[in-house]
VEXTI-585610 format. One record per residue (C-alpha): residue in one letter; residue number from 1; x negated, y, z negated. Coordinates in steps of 0.5 Angstrom, whole numbers, plus 500, padded with zeros to 3 digits. Layout:
+------+-----+-----+-----+-----+
| type | seq |   X |   Y |   Z |
+------+-----+-----+-----+-----+
|    A | NUM |   X |   Y |   Z |
...
+------+-----+-----+-----+-----+
END
This chain:
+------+-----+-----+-----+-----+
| type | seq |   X |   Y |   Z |
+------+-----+-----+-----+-----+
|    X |   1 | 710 | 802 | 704 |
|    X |   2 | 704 | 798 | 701 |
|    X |   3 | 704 | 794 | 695 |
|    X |   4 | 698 | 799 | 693 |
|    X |   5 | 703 | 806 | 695 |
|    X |   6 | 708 | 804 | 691 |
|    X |   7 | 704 | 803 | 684 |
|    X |   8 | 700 | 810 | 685 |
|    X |   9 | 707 | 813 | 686 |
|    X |  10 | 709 | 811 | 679 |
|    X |  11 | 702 | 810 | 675 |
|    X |  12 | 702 | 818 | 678 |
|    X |  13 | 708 | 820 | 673 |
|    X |  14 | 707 | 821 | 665 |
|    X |  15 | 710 | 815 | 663 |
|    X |  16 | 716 | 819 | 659 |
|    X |  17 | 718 | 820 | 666 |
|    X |  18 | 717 | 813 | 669 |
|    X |  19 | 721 | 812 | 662 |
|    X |  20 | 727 | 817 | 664 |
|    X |  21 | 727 | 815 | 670 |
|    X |  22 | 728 | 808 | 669 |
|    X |  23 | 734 | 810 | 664 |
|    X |  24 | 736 | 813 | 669 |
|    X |  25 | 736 | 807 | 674 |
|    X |  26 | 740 | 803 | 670 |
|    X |  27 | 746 | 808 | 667 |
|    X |  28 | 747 | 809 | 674 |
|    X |  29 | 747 | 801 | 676 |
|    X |  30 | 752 | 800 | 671 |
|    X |  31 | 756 | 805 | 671 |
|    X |  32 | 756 | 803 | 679 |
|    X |  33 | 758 | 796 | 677 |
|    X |  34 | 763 | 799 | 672 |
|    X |  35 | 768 | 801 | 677 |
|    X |  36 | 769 | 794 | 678 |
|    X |  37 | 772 | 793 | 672 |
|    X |  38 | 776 | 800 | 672 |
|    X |  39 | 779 | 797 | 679 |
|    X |  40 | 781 | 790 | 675 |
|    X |  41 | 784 | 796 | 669 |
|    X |  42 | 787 | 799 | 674 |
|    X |  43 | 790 | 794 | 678 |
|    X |  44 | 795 | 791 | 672 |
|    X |  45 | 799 | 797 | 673 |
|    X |  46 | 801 | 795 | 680 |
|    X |  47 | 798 | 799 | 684 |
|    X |  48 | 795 | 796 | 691 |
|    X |  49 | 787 | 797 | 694 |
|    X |  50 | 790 | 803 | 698 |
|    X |  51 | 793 | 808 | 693 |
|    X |  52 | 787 | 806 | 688 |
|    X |  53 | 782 | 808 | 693 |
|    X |  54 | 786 | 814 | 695 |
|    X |  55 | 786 | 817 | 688 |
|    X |  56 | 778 | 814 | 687 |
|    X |  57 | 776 | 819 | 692 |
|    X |  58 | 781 | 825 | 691 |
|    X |  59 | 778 | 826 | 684 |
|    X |  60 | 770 | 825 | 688 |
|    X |  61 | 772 | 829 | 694 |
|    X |  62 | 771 | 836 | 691 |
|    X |  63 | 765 | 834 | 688 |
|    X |  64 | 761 | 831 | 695 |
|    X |  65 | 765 | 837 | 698 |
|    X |  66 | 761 | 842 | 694 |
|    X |  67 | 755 | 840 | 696 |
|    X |  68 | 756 | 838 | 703 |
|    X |  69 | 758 | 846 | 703 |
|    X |  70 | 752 | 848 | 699 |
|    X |  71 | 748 | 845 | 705 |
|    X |  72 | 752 | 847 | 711 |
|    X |  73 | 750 | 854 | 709 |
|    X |  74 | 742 | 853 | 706 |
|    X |  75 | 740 | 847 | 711 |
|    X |  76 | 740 | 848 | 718 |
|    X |  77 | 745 | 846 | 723 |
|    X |  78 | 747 | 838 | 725 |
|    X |  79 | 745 | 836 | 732 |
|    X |  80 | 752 | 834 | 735 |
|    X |  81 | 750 | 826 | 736 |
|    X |  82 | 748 | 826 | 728 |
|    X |  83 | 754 | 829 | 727 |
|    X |  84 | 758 | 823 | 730 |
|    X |  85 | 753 | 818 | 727 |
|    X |  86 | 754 | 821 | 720 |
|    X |  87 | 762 | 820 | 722 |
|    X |  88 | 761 | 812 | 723 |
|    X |  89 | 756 | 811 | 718 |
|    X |  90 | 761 | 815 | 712 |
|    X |  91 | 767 | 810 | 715 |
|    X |  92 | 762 | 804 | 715 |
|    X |  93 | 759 | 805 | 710 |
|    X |  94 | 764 | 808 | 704 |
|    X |  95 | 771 | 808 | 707 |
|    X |  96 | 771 | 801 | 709 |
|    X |  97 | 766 | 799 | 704 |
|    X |  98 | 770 | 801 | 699 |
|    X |  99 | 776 | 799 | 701 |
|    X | 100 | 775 | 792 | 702 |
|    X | 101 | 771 | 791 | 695 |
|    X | 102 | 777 | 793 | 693 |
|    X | 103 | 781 | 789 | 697 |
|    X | 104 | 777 | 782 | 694 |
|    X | 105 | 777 | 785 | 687 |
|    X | 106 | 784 | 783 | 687 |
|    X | 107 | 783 | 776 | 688 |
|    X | 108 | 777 | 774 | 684 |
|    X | 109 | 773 | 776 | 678 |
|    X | 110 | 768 | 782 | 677 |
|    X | 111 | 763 | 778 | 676 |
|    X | 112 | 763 | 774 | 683 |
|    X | 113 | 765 | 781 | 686 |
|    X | 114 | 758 | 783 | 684 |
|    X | 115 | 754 | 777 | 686 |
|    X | 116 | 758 | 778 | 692 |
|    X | 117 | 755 | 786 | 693 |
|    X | 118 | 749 | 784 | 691 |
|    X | 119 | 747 | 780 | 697 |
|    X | 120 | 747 | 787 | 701 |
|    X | 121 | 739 | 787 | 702 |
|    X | 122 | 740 | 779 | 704 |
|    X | 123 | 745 | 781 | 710 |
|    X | 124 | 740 | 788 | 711 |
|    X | 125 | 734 | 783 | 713 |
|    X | 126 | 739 | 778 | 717 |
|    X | 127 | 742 | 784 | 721 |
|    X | 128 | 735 | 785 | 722 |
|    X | 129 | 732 | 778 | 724 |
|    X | 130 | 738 | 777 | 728 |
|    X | 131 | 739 | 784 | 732 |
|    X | 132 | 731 | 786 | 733 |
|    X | 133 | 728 | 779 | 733 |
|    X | 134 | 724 | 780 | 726 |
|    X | 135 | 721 | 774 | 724 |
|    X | 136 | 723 | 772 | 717 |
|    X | 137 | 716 | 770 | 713 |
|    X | 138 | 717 | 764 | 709 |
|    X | 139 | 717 | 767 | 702 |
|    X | 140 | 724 | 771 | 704 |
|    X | 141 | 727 | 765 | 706 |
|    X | 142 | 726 | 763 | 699 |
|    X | 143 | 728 | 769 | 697 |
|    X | 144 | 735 | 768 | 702 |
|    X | 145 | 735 | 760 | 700 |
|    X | 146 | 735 | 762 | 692 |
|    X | 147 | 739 | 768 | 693 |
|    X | 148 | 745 | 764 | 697 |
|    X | 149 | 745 | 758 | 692 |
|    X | 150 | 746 | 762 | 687 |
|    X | 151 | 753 | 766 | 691 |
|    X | 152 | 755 | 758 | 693 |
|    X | 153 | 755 | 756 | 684 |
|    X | 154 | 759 | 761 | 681 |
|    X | 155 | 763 | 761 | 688 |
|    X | 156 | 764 | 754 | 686 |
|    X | 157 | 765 | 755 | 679 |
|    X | 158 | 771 | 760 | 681 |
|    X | 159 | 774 | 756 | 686 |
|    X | 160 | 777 | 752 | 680 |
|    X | 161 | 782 | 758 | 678 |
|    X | 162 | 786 | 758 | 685 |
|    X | 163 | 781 | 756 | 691 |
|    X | 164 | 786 | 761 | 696 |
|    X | 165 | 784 | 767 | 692 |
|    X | 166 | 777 | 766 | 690 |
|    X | 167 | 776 | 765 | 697 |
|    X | 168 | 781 | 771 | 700 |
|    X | 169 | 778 | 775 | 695 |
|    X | 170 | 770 | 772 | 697 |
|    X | 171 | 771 | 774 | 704 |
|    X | 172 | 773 | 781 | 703 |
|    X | 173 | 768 | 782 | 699 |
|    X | 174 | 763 | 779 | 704 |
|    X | 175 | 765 | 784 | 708 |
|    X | 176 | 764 | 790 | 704 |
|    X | 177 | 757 | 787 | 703 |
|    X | 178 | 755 | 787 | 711 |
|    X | 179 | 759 | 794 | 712 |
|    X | 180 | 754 | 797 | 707 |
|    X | 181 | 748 | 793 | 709 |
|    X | 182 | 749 | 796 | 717 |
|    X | 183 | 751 | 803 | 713 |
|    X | 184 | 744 | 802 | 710 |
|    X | 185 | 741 | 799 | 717 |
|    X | 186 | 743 | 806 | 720 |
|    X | 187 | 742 | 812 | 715 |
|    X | 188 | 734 | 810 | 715 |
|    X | 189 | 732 | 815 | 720 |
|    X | 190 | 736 | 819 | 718 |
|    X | 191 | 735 | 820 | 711 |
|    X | 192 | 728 | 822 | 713 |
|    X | 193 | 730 | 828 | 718 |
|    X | 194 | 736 | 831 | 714 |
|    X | 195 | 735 | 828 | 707 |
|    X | 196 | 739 | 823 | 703 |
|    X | 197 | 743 | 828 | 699 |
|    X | 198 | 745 | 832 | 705 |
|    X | 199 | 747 | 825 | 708 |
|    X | 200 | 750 | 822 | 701 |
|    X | 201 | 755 | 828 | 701 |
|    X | 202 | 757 | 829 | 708 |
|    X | 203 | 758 | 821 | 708 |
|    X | 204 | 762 | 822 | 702 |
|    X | 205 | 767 | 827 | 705 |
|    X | 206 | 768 | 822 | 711 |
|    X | 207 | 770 | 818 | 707 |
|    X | 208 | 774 | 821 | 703 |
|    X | 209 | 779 | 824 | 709 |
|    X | 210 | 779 | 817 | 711 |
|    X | 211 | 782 | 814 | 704 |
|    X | 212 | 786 | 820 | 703 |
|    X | 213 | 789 | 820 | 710 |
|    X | 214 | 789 | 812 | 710 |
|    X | 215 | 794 | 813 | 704 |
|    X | 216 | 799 | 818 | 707 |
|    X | 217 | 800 | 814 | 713 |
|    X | 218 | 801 | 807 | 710 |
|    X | 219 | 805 | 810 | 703 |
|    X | 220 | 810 | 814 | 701 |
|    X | 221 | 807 | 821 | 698 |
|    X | 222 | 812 | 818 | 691 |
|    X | 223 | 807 | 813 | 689 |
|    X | 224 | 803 | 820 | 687 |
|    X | 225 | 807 | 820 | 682 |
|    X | 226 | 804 | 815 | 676 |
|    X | 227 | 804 | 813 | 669 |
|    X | 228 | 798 | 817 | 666 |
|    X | 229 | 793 | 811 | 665 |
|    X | 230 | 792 | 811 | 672 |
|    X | 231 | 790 | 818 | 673 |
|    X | 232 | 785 | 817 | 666 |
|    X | 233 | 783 | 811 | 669 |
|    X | 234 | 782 | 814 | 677 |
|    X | 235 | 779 | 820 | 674 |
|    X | 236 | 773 | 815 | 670 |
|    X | 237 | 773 | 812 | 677 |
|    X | 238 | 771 | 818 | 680 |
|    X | 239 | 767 | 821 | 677 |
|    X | 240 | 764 | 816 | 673 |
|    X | 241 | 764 | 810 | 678 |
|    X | 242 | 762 | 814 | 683 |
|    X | 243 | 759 | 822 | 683 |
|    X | 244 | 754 | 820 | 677 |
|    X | 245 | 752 | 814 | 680 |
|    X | 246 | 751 | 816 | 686 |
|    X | 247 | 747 | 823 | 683 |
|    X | 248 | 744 | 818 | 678 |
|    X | 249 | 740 | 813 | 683 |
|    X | 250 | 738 | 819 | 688 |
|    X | 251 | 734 | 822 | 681 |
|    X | 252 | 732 | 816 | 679 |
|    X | 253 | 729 | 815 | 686 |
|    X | 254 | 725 | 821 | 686 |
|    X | 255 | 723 | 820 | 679 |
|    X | 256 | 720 | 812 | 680 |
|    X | 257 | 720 | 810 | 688 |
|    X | 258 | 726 | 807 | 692 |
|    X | 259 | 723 | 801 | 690 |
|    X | 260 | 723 | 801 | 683 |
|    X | 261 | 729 | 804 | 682 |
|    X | 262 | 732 | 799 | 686 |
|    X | 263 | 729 | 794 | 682 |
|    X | 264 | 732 | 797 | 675 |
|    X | 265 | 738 | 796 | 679 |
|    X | 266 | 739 | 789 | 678 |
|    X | 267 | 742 | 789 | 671 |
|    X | 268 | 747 | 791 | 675 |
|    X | 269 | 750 | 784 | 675 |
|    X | 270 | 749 | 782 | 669 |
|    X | 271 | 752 | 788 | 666 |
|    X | 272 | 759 | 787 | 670 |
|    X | 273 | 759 | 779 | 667 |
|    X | 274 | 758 | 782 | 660 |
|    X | 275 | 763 | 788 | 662 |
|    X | 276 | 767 | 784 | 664 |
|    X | 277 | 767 | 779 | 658 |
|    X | 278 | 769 | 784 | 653 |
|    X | 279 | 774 | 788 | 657 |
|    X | 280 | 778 | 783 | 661 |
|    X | 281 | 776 | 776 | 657 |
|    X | 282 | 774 | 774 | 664 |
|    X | 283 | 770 | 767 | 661 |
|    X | 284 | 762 | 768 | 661 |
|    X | 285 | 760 | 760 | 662 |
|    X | 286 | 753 | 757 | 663 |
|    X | 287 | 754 | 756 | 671 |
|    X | 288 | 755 | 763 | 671 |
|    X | 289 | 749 | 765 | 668 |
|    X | 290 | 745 | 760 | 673 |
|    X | 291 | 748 | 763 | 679 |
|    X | 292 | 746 | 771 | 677 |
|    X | 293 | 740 | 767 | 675 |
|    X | 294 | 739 | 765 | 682 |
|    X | 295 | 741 | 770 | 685 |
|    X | 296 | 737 | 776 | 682 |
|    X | 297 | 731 | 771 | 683 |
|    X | 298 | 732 | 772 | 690 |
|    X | 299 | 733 | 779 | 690 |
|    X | 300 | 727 | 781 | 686 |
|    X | 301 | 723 | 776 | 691 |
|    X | 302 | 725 | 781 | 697 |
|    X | 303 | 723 | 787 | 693 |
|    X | 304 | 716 | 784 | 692 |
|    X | 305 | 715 | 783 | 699 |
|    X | 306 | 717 | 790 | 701 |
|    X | 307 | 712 | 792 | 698 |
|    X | 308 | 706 | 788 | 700 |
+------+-----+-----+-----+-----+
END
């Protein structure tokens, strides 16, 4: 899309809704980046990334389930090798996802968590050099360059509060980044043909089998059974951390552009640092600030160069 495109799309809405959707954009990026913190919460009760992703989905899933039944029944049928590929893309892109950023939460803050996730469309332009053979312009690699020196300060920054767990915890983390930047590389044609919503959902409820199924198969059914703030934390999880969000981004995508909105989703990190300050004392240092500095630089040097 031109740089021209993009800015018609936008100038073309009254500008209360250009405003709401903004809004929109980015209550849904921190309510994204705030099941960092609630896992963080969650986590102090002694439950493990199994069980947490487990009771994550089992309050999400009657939601996505909805709406994956609404469309089956108004939306004609999937072709057989569309089926298949929604099956990979939900276990790439949300079941292992999700549970190697939870995995990693366990080890470091959630401010490196989110700087960590953040570099999703960094991998999504490597993927495509290094897969298609796409040349990479000057301008990107400075977006890259800015965007990994930031990654590489805060990562030194927290090596200092134990090296093993910043680096174990780092390393799930950039796996959960490259399995959402391939289920991003894979949902592109699709998204056009059946539609994002009818995607997300039917994405979603893979992977929600596959987390619920995960947990009876690796644990007891009695660690169902746990003290009521995990229930009330699971359940903001669920339907604040991740239905909402998802809807969110999905409306603020129609209102402003995908280009737009994924600009306003860069308070995302910024939130995480500042959430994670207030409610779990995690540090707010000058180091800190420069990396998220560094890196949101990066990110929005990559969104200008989509759109030219």
């Amino acid at each position: 899309m031109s740089k021209s495109a993009v800015d018609i799309s936008v100038a073309s809405h009254p500008r209360p809704a250009v405003l709401g959707g903004l809004a929109i954009a980015i209550g849904g990026a921190v309510l994204f980046s705030t099941k960092a913190i609630v896992a963080k919460l969650l986590y102090r009760y002694h439950i493990d990334a199994v069980t947490l992703i487990a009771f994550r989905m089992l309050f999400s899933f009657p939601v996505f389930a909805a709406v994956a039944v609404w469309k089956m029944r108004t939306e004609p049928p999937l072709a057989v090798r569309d089926r298949w590929r929604l099956v990979g893309l939900g276990l790439v892109g949300y079941y292992l996802s999700s549970y190697l950023d939870f995995l990693g939460l366990q080890y470091i803050s959630v401010g490196l968590e989110r700087l960590i996730l953040f570099l999703t469309p960094t991998f999504v332009l490597l993927i495509t050099a290094l897969g298609l053979k796409r040349r990479i312009a000057r301008a990107q690699w400075v977006a890259l360059g800015l965007s990994y020196c930031g990654i590489v300060l805060v990562f030194a920054h927290d090596l200092q509060g134990g090296a093993g767990n910043t680096v174990t915890g780092s390393l799930f983390v950039l796996g959960s980044a490259v399995c959402y930047a391939t289920y991003l590389l894979g949902t592109g044609e699709m998204v056009r043909r059946i539609g994002s919503l009818r995607l997300v959902a039917y994405a979603m409820c893979v992977s929600s089998v596959a987390c619920i199924a995960q947990f009876f198969v690796l644990r007891p059914a009695s660690l169902l059974v746990q003290p009521l703030p995990v229930y009330g934390l699971s359940l903001v999880n669920g339907i604040f951390c991740t239905i909402f969000p998802v809807f969110m981004t999905m409306a603020a995508v129609q209102r402003i552009g995908a280009t737009t909105a994924s600009q306003a989703g860069m308070i995302g990190p910024v939130s995480t640092l500042f959430l994670g300050w207030a409610m779990l004392g995690e540090a707010i240092t000058t180091v800190q600030l420069a990396g998220t500095g560094l890196v949101l630089a990066g990110i929005y040097l990559l969104s200008l160069k989509k759109q030219s």
